[in-house]
KOLLUMTOR-670652 format. One record per residue (C-alpha): residue in three letters; x, y, z. Coordinates in nm, 2 decimals. Last residue first. Example, Ala and Ser with C-alpha at 12.3 -4.5 7.8 and 13.67 -1.06 7.14 Angstrom:
<nodes>
   rest     east    north       up
    SER     1.37    -0.11     0.71
    ALA     1.23    -0.45     0.78
</nodes>
This chain:
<nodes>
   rest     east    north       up
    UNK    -5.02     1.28    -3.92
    UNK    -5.11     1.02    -4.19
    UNK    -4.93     0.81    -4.37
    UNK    -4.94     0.72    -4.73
    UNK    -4.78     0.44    -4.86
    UNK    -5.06     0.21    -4.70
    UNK    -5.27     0.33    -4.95
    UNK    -5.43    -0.04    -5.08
    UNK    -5.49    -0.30    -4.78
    UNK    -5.83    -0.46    -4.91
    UNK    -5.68    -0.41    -5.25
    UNK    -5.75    -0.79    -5.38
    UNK    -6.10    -0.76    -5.19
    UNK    -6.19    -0.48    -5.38
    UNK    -6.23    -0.71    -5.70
    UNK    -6.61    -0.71    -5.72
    UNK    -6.59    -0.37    -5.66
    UNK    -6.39    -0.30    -5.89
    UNK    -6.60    -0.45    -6.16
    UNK    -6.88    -0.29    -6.09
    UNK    -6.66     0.06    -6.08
    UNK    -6.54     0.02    -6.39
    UNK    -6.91    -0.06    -6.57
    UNK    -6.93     0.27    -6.36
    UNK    -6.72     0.43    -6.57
    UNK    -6.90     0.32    -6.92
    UNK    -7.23     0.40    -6.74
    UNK    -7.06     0.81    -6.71
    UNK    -6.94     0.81    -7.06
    UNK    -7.26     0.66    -7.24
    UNK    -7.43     0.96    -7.01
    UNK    -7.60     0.92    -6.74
    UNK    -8.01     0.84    -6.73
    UNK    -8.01     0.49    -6.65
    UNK    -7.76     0.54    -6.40
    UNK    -8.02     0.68    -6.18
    UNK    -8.22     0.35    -6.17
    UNK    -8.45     0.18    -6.38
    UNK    -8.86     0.18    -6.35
    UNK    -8.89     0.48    -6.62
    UNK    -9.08     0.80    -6.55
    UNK    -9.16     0.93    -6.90
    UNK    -8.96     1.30    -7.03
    UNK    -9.10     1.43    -7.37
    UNK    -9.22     1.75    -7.20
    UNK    -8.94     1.79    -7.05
    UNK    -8.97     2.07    -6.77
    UNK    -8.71     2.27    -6.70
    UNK    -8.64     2.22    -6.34
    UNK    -8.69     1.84    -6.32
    UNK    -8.81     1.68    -6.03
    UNK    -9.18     1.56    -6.11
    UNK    -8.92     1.38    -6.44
    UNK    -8.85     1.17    -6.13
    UNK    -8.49     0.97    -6.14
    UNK    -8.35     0.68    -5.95
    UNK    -8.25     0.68    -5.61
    UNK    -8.06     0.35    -5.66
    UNK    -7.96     0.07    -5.43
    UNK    -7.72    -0.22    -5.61
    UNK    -7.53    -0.35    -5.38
    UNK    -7.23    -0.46    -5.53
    UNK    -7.06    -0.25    -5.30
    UNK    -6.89    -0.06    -5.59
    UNK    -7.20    -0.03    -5.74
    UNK    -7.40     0.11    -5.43
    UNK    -7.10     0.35    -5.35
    UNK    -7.11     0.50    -5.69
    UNK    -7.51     0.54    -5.71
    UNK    -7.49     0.69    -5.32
    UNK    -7.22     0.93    -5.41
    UNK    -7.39     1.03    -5.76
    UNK    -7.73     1.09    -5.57
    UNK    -7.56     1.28    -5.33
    UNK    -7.39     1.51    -5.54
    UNK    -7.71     1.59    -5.68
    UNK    -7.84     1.50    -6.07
    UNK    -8.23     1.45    -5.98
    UNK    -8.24     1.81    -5.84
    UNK    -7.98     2.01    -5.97
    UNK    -8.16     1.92    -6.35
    UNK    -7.98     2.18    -6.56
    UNK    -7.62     2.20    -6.38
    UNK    -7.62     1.86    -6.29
    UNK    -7.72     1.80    -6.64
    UNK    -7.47     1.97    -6.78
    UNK    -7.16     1.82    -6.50
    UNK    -7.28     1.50    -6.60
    UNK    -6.91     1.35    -6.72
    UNK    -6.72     1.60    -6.46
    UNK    -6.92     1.53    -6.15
    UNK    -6.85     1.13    -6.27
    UNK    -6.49     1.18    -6.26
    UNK    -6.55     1.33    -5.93
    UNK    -6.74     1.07    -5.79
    UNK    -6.45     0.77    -5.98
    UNK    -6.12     0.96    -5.82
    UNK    -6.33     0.99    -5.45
    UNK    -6.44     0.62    -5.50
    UNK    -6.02     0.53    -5.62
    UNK    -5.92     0.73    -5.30
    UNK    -6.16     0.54    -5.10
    UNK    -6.03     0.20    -5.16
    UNK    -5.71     0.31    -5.09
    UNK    -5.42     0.36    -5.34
    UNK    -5.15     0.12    -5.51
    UNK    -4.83     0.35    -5.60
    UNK    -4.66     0.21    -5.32
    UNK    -4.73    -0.15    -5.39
    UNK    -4.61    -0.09    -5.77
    UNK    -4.24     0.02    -5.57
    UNK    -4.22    -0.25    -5.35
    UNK    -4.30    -0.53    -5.64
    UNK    -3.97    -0.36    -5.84
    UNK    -3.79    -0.36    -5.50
    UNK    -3.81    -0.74    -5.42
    UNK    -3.73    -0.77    -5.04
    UNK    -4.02    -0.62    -4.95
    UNK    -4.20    -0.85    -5.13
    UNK    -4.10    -1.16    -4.90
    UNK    -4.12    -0.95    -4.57
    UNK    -4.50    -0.91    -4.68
    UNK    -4.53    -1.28    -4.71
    UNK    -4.45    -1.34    -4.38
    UNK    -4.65    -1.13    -4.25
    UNK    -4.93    -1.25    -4.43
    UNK    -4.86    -1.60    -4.32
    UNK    -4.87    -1.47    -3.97
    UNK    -5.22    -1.28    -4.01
    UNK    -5.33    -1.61    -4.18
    UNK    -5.22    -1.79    -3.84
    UNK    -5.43    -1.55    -3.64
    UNK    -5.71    -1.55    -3.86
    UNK    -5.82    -1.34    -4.18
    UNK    -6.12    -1.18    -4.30
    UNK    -5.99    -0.83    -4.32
    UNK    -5.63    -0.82    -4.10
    UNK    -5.63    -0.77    -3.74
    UNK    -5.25    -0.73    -3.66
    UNK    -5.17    -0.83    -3.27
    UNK    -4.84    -0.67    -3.11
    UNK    -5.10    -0.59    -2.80
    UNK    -5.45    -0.76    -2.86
    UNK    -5.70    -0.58    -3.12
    UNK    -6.08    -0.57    -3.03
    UNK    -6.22    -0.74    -3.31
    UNK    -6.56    -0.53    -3.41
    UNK    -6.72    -0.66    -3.71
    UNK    -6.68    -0.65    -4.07
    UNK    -6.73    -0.92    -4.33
    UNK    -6.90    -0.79    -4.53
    UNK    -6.71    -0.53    -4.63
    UNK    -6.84    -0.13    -4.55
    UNK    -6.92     0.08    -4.83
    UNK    -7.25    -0.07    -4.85
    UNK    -7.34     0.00    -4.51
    UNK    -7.19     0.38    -4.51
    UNK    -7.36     0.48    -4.80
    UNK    -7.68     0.34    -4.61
    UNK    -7.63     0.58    -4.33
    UNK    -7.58     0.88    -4.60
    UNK    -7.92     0.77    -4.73
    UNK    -8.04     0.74    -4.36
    UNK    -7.96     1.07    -4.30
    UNK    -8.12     1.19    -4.63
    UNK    -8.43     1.12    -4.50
    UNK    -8.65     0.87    -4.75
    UNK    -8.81     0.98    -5.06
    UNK    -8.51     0.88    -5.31
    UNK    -8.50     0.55    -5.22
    UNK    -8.81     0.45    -5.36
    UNK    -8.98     0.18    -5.14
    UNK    -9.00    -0.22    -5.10
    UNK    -8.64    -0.26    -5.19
    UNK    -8.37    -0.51    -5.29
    UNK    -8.02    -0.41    -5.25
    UNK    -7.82    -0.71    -5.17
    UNK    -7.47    -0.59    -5.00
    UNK    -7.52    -0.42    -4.67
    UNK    -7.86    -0.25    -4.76
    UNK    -8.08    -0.51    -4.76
    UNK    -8.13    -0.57    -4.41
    UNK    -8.20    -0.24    -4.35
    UNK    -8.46    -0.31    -4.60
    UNK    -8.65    -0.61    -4.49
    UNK    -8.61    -0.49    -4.15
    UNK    -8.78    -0.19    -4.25
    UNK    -9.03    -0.38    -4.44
    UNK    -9.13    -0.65    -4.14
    UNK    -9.17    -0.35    -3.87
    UNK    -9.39    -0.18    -4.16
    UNK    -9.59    -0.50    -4.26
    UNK    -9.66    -0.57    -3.86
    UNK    -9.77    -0.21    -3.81
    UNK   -10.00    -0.19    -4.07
    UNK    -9.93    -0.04    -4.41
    UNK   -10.15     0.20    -4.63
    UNK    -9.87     0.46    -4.64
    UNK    -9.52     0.33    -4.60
    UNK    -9.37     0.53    -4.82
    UNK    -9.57     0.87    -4.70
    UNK    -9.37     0.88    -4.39
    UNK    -9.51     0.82    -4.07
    UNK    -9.24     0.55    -3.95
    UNK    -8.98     0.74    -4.17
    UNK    -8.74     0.94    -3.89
    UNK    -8.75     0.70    -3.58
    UNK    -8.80     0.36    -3.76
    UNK    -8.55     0.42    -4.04
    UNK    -8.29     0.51    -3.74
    UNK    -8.43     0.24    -3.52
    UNK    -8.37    -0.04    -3.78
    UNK    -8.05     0.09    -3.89
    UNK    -7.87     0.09    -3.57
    UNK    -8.04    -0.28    -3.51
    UNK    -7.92    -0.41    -3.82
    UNK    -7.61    -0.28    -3.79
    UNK    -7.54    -0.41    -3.42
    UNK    -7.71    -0.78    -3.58
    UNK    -7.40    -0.75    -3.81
    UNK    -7.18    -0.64    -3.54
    UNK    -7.28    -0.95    -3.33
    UNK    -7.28    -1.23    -3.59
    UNK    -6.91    -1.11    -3.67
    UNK    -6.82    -1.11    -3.31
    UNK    -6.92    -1.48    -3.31
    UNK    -6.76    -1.54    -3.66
    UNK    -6.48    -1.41    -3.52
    UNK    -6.41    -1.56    -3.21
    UNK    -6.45    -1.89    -3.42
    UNK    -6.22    -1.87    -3.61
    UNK    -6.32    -1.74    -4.01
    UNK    -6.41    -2.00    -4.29
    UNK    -6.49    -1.74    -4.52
    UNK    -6.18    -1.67    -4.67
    UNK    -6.04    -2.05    -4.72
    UNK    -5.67    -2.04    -4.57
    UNK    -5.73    -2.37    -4.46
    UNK    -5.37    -2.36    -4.24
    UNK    -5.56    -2.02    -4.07
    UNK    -5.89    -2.20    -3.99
    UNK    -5.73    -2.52    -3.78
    UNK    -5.95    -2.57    -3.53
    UNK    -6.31    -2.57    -3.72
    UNK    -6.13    -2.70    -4.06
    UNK    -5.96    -3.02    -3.86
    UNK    -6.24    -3.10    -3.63
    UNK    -6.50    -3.14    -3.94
    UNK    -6.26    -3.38    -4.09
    UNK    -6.20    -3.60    -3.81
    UNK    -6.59    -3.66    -3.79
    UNK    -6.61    -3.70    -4.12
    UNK    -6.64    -4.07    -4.06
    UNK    -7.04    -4.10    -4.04
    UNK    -7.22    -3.79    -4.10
    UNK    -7.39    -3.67    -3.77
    UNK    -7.17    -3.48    -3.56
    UNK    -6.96    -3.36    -3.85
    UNK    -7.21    -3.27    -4.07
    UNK    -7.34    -3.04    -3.79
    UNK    -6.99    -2.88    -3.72
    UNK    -6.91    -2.81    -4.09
    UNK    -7.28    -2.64    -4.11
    UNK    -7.25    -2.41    -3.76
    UNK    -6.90    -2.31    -3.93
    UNK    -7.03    -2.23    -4.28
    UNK    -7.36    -2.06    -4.13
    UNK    -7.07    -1.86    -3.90
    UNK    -6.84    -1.76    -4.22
    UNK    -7.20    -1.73    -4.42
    UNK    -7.35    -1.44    -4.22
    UNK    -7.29    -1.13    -4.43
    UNK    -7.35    -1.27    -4.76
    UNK    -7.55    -1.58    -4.85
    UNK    -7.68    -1.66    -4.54
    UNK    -7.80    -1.30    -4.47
    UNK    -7.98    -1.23    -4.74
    UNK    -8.08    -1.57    -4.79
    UNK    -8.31    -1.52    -4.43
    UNK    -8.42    -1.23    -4.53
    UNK    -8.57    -1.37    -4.88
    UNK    -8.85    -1.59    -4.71
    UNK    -8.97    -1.28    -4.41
    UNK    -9.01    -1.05    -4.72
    UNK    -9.30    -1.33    -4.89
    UNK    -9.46    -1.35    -4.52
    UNK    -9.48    -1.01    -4.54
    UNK    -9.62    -1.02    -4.87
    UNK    -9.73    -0.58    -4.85
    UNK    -9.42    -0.46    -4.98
    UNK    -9.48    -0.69    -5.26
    UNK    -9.52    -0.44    -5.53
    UNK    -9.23    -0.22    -5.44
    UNK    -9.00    -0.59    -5.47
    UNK    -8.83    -0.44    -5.80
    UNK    -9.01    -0.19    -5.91
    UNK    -8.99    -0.34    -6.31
    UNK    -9.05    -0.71    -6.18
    UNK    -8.81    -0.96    -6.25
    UNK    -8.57    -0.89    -5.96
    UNK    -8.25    -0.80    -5.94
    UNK    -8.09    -0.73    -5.59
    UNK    -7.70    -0.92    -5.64
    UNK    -7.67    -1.02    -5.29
    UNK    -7.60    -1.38    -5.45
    UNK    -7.87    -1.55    -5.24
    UNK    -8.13    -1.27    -5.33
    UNK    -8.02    -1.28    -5.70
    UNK    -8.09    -1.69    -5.68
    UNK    -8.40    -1.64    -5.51
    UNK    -8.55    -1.42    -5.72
    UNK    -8.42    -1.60    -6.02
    UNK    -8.58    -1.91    -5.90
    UNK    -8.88    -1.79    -5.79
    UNK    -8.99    -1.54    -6.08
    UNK    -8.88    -1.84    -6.35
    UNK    -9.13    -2.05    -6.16
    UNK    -9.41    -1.86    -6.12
    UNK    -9.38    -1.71    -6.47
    UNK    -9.40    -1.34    -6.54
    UNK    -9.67    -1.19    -6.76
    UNK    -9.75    -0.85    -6.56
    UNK   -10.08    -0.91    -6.44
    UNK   -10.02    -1.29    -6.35
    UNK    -9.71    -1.17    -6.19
    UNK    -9.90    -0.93    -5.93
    UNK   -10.16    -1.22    -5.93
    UNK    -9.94    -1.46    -5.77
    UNK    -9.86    -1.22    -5.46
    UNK   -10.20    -1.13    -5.41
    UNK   -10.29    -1.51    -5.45
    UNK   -10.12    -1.63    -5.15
    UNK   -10.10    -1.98    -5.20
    UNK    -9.96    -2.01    -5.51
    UNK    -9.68    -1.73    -5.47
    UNK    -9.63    -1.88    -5.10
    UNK    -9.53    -2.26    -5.28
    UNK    -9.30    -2.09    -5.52
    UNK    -9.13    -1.88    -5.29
    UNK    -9.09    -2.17    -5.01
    UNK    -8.97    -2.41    -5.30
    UNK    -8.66    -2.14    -5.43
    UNK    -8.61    -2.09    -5.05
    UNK    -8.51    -2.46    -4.97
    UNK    -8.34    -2.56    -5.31
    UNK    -8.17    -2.21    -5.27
    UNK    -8.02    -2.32    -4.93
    UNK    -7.98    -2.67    -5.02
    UNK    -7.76    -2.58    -5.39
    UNK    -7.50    -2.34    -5.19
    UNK    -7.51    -2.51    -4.83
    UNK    -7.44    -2.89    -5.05
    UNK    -7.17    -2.65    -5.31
    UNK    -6.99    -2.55    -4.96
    UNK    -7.00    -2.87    -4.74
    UNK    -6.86    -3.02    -5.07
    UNK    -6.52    -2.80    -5.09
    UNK    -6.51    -2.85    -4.69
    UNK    -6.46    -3.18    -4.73
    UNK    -6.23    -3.19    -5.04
    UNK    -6.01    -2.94    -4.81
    UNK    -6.07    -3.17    -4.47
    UNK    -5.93    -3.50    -4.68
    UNK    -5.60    -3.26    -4.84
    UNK    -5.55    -3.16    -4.46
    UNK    -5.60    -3.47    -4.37
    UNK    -5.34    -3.66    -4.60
    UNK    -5.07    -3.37    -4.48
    UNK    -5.10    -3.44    -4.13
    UNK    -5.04    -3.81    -4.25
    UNK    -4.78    -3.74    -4.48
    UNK    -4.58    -3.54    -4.17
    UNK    -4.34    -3.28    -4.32
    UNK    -4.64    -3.04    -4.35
    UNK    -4.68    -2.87    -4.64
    UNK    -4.61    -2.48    -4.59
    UNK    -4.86    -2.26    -4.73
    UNK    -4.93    -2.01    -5.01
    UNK    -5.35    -1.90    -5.04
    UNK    -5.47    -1.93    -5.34
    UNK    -5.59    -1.71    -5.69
    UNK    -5.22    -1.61    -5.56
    UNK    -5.16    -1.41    -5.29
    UNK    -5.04    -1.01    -5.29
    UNK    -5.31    -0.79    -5.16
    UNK    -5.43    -1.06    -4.90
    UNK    -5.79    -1.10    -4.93
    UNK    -5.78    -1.48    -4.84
    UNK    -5.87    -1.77    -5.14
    UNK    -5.82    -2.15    -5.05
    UNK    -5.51    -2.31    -5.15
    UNK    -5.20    -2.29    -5.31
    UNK    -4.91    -2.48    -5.18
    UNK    -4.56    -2.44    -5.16
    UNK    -4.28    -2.69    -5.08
    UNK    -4.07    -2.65    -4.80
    UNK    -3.68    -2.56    -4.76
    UNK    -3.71    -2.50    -4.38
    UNK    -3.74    -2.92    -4.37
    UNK    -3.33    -2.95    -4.45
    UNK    -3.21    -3.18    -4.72
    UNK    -3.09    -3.54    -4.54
    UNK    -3.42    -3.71    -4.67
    UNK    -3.38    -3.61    -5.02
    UNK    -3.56    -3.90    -5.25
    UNK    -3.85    -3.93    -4.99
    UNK    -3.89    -3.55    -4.96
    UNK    -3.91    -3.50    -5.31
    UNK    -4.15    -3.77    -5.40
    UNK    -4.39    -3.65    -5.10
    UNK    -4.31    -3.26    -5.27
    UNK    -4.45    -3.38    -5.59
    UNK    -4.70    -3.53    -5.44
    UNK    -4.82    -3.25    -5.24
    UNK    -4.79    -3.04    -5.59
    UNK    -5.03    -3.22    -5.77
    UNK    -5.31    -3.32    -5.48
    UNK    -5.27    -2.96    -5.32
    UNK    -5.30    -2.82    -5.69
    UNK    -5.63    -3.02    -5.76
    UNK    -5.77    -2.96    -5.42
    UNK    -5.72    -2.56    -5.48
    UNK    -5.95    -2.59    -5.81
    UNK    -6.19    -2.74    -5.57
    UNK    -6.18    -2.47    -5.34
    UNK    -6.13    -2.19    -5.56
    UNK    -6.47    -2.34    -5.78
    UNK    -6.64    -2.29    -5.39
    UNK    -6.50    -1.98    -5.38
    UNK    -6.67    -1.85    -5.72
    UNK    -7.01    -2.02    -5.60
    UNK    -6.98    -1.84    -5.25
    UNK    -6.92    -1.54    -5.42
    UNK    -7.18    -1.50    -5.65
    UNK    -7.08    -1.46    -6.08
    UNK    -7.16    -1.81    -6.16
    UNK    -7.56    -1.82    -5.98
    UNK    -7.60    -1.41    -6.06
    UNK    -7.47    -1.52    -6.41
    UNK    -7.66    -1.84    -6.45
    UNK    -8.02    -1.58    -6.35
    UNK    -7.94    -1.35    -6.58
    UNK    -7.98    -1.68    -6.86
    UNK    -8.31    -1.74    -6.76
    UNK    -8.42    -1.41    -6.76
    UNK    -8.31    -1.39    -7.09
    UNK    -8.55    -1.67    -7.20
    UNK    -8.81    -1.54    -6.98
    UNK    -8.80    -1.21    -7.22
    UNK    -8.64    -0.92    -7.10
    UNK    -8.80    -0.59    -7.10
    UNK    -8.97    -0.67    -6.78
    UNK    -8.64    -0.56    -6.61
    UNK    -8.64    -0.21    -6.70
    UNK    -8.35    -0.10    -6.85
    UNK    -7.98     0.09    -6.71
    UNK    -8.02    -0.13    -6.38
    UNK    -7.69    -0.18    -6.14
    UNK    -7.82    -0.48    -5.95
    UNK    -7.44    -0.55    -5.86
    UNK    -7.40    -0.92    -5.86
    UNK    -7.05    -0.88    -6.04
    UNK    -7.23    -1.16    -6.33
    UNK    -7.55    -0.97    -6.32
    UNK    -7.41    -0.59    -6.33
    UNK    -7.16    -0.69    -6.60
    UNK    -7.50    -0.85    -6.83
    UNK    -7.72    -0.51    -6.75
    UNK    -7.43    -0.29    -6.87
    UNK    -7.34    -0.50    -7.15
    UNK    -7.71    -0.51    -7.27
    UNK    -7.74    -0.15    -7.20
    UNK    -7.45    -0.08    -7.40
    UNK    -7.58    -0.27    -7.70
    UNK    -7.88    -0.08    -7.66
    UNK    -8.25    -0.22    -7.51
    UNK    -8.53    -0.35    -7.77
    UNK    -8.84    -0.15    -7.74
    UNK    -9.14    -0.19    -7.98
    UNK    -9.08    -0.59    -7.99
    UNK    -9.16    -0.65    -7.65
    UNK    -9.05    -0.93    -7.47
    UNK    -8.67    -0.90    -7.58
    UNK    -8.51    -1.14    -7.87
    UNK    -8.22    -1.37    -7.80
    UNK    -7.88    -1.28    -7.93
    UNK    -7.76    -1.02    -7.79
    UNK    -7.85    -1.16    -7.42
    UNK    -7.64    -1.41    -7.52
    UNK    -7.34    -1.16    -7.65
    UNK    -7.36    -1.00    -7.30
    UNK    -7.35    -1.26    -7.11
    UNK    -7.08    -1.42    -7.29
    UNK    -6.91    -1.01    -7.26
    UNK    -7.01    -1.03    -6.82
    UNK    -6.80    -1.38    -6.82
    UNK    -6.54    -1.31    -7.01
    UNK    -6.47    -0.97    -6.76
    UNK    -6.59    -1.22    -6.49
    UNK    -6.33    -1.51    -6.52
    UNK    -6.07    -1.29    -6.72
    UNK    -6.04    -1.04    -6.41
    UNK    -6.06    -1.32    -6.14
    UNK    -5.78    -1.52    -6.32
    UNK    -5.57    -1.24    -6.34
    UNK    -5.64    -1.15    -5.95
    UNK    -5.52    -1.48    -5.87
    UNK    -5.20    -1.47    -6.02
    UNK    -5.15    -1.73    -6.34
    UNK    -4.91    -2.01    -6.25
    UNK    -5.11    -2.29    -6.17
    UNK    -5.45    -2.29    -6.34
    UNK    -5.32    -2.11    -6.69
    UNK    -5.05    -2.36    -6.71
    UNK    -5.28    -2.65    -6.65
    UNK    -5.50    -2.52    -6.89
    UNK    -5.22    -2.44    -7.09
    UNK    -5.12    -2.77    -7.10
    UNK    -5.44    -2.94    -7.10
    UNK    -5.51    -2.76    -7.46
    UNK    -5.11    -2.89    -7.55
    UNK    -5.24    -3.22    -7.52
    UNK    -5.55    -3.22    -7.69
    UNK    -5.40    -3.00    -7.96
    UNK    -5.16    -3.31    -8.01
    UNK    -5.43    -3.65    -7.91
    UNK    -5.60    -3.43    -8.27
    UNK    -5.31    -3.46    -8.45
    UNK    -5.26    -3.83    -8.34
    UNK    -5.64    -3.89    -8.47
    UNK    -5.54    -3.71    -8.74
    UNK    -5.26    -3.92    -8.83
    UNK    -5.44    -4.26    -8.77
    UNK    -5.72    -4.15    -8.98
    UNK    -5.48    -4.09    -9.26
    UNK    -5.30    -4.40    -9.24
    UNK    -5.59    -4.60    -9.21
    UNK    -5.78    -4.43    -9.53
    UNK    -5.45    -4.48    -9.72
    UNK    -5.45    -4.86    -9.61
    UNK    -5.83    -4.84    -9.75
    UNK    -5.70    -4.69   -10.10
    UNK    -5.41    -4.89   -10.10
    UNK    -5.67    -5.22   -10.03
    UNK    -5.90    -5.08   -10.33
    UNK    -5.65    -5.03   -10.55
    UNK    -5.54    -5.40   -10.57
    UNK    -5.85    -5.51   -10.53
    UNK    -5.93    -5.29   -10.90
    UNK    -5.61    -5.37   -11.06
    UNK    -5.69    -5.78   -10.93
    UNK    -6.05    -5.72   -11.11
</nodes>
């Protein structure tokens, strides 16, 4: 019996040991798993941590979407259609290859996390926070630094990466100078945590709000709730993801014609304008008229509020633009609305897309769809029937950034994308920085414009579907191909799509599918514009690409 104590206590001082060991093994991977994070976080550029966000992002999607089973057993989509349909959710694209009622509610739900992830207030609102973290570490590092040297010089300042601008050449944030003043600094650190909660309160309130207005009008109105009665689709899952795409300005929607059979749900169009706009083109100004508001009427923030509305260019935050601009900004976008509006109006007011509509649904579905063409791409009609004036308009609309407007430019003034006075001085600034660093210099010169890459992409494209652009001239235009690049380099997502009525040589086999154009390229010609979806979503990292080439 003493043999078998005897063993019994090695055995459970073994046991001890052993545990012990792996627990310090596992406080070890722990450890060196926060390191990399942490190395990851701080010292990889911005753009590197936008490519692996979305490109891991789009092949997660991808594998989910794998996984669970479609709604129909006879038809299950191809691995490349899945990848394509997953990249065009997380780069809020609306590129379609299959027809949305292929997917089960399941996979619906999980489209709808990568249009929530993958939008750009969500992704700058992570910045923001992620920027907090850095501002905390490195602002104490440079408090420590400054109390232990106080005869050093204040021109040799610490860094600081914060809030995400469209510079060519920052970080996943923007590099400023700490202030020498702990106080100022203490603010600044007080109005960034601020302003990272104004954002994810406007991001979950404003599709709280429209998510409950879509649900209630689908059960109220039943011409709208019997549309997905007819075609299986849930209340619920068509509300959320609706309004989650429209927020986004992605475009999807569950239905296979997108929002074609609700061109007639006014009211229904009159719910998602609003989150077109205040989700894309008219967020700096929401994001201003929301700080000041909260500032008013939330107790001590007061301070807070005062500091991000005066001091937009020491923020850095992209979207939170001066004041001048976000007023221009509200005026240009209403200019393009309006341009739009009596362009469609003028040429397509008889037009055999809006036949069977009063005037009241036709004024509300124009608006609906000029508004729609800057960045979010839903549509009542089929693009391809309308003039080709306005197609080449719309090209134009989604081409453009959304944050475009008119700011007349002062004398020795630089009016950089999305960027205020002071970021238009910390640009400068850093451009003096790389010029000095010739290896930097020389990749900068070799950078194109936006438009050369397009031009690059359109005739790569011309080459991939050169057959059936010569066989099918009709469906496979130039124009088509332009207006199917643009749209997915915008992230917009507007399609002419493709009419077996148009074909040449009949097909016999050939069924009208609810997808758009790209559905019917090539494996070589979706593979580019997986590309061009993902450029897009990038462009702002190359908003001042080509300057090497001048122009006489």
């Amino acid at each position: 019996m003493a043999n078998f104590a005897w063993f019994g206590n090695k055995l459970q001082h073994l046991c001890s040991c052993l545990c012990l060991k792996l627990a310090c093994f596992g406080r070890s991977i722990f450890n060196l798993l926060v390191c990399f994070y942490r190395h990851f976080l701080f010292s990889m550029k911005s753009f590197t941590i936008h490519v692996v966000y979305f490109v891991s992002l789009s092949f997660l999607g991808f594998l989910i979407l794998k996984v669970l089973k479609p709604r129909t057993e006879s038809f299950e989509p191809r691995n490349l259609d899945l990848l394509f349909t997953s990249v065009s959710a997380s780069t809020v694209s609306s590129m379609s290859t299959v027809e949305m009622e292929v997917f089960s509610n399941t996979q619906l739900i999980v489209l709808t996390v990568l249009m929530f992830i993958g939008g750009e207030v969500f992704t700058s609102m992570v910045g923001l926070h992620l920027g907090r973290i850095k501002f905390r570490r490195f602002g104490r590092n440079s408090s420590s630094a400054n109390s232990s040297n106080l005869g050093t010089s204040s021109s040799s300042q610490d860094k600081i990466e914060l809030g995400i601008t469209g510079g060519p050449d920052n970080d996943f944030h923007t590099k400023f100078e700490t202030l020498d003043h702990h106080t100022d600094e203490h603010l600044r650190y007080r109005s960034i945590k601020f302003l990272g909660f104004v954002v994810l309160g406007y991001l979950l309130v404003i599709n709280g709000v429209g998510i409950a207005f879509v649900f209630g009008y689908l059960k109220l109105v039943s011409s709208a709730g019997n549309v997905l009665k007819t075609k299986g689709l849930k209340s619920l899952t068509f509300s959320v993801f609706t309004v989650v795409s429209t927020f986004a300005s992605c475009g999807f929607v569950p239905t296979n014609e997108n929002m074609v059979v609700f061109s007639k749900n006014s009211g229904l169009l009159l719910m998602l304008i609003p989150q077109v706009l205040v989700g894309n083109t008219l967020f700096p100004p929401c994001l201003r008229f929301s700080i000041w508001v909260l500032g008013k009427f939330v107790k001590n923030k007061a301070e807070e509020s005062d500091y991000l509305l005066k001091n937009t260019g020491e923020v850095g935050y992209l979207h939170l633009l001066p004041n001048l601009h976000s007023s221009l900004l509200v005026v240009t976008v209403g200019g393009f609305i309006l341009v739009q509006f009596i362009l469609f109006c003028s040429l397509e007011w008889e037009s055999a897309a809006f036949s069977g509509m009063n005037t009241y649904q036709k004024i509300v579905g124009v608006l609906f769809e000029t508004v729609n063409s800057r960045h979010s791409g839903e549509t009542i009609l089929d693009i391809s029937t309308i003039a080709p004036a306005i197609l080449v308009l719309f090209i134009v609309m989604m081409y453009l950034p959304p944050y475009t407007s008119f700011l007349p430019k002062k004398e020795n003034d630089e009016i950089n994308y999305g960027l205020g006075q002071d970021d238009v001085n910390a640009n400068t600034k850093s451009k003096k920085r790389i010029s000095s660093r010739r290896k930097v210099a020389v990749l900068e010169n070799l950078i194109l414009s936006q438009l050369s890459y397009l031009v690059i992409i359109i005739i790569l494209i011309c080459i991939t579907e050169r057959t059936k652009m010569r066989d099918d001239p009709l469906n496979f235009n130039v124009l088509n191909v332009v207006l199917e690049v643009i749209s997915a380099y915008g992230n917009v997502g507007f399609t002419t799509g493709y009419s077996c009525k148009r074909q040449l040589k009949v097909d016999e086999n050939c069924k009208d599918k609810w997808y758009g154009f790209s559905g019917w390229w090539s494996d070589k010609g979706k593979l580019i514009l997986i590309l061009v979806m993902f450029l897009g979503r990038f462009k702002k990292f190359n908003m001042q690409g080509g300057q090497a080439w001048k122009l006489f």
